[in-house]
Residue, then its C-alpha position, 0 to 999 in steps of 0.5 A: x727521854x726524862x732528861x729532854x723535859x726540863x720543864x719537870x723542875x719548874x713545876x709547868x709539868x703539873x701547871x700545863x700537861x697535867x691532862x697527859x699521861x705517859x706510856x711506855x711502849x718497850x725497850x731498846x737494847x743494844x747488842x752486848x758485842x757491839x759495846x760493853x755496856x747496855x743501854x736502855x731506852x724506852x720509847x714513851x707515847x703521850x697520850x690525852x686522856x681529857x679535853x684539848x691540851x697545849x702540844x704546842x710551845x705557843x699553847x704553853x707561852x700563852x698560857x703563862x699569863x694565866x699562870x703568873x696571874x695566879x702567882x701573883x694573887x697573894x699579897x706576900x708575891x706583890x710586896x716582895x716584887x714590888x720591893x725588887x723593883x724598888x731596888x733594881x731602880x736604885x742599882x741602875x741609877x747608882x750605876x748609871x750615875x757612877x758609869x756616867x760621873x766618873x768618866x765625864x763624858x756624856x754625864x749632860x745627856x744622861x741626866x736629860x734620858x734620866x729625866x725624860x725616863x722618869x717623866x715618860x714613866x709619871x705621864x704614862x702611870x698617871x693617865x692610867x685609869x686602872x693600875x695593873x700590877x706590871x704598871x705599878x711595877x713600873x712606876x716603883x722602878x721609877x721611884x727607886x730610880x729617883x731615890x737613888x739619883x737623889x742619894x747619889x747627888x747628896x752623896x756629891x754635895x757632901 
């Protein structure tokens, strides 16, 4: 039964169902003739012991804002997704200007959904009252985006 939760090790065990508490109701065994092994199992219960719990998968999945909420309080958390984000825009522009510029095929096309991304991204920050966090990752993907189109097109200028 313990092998069903997987959840266990990503630590939503303790996040979500920490208002639960397991109990065992017996064992199951099977006959020593039938087969040569013994196996066990025991039937577990889920019991509330407080207040209304997530039983349901949509319980848990609209609790995950909250959680990543939390995650991402700290300062160290927003600096290194910020850092990612920063760099995943570099690898997909290297890509897509490598994919693009080496066949010849296309290379017009996918500079003009380059530029409309990158416009679309600005526009879309910049007209933004607050800046929240997936926001602000957003536009360091763009910029990461920028960067890496720029290098590339030293790169070609070399």
């Amino acid at each position: 039964m313990a092998h069903s939760l997987s959840f266990i090790s990503t630590n939503l065990n303790s996040l979500v169902l920490h208002h639960h508490q397991w109990k065992s109701y017996g064992t199951l065994v099977s006959s020593p003739f039938k087969c040569k092994r013994r196996f066990a199992r025991s039937i577990r219960a889920l019991q509330e012991t407080e207040g209304p719990t997530p039983r349901r998968l949509i319980d848990i999945i609209r609790s995950v804002p909250e959680i990543s909420r939390n995650y991402f309080k700290k300062p160290s958390r927003r600096t290194l997704f910020g850092g990612i984000s920063l760099l995943g825009g570099f690898y997909v522009a290297q890509t897509i200007s490598l994919s693009f510029g080496a066949l010849g095929v296309n290379d017009v096309i996918a500079a003009v959904l380059c530029v409309l991304l990158t416009e679309y991204v600005t526009r879309f920050y910049y007209s933004r009252t607050t800046v929240t966090f997936p926001i602000a990752l957003l536009n360091n993907f763009k910029m990461g985006f920028t960067y890496g189109l720029f290098i590339d097109a030293f790169k070609l200028a070399s």
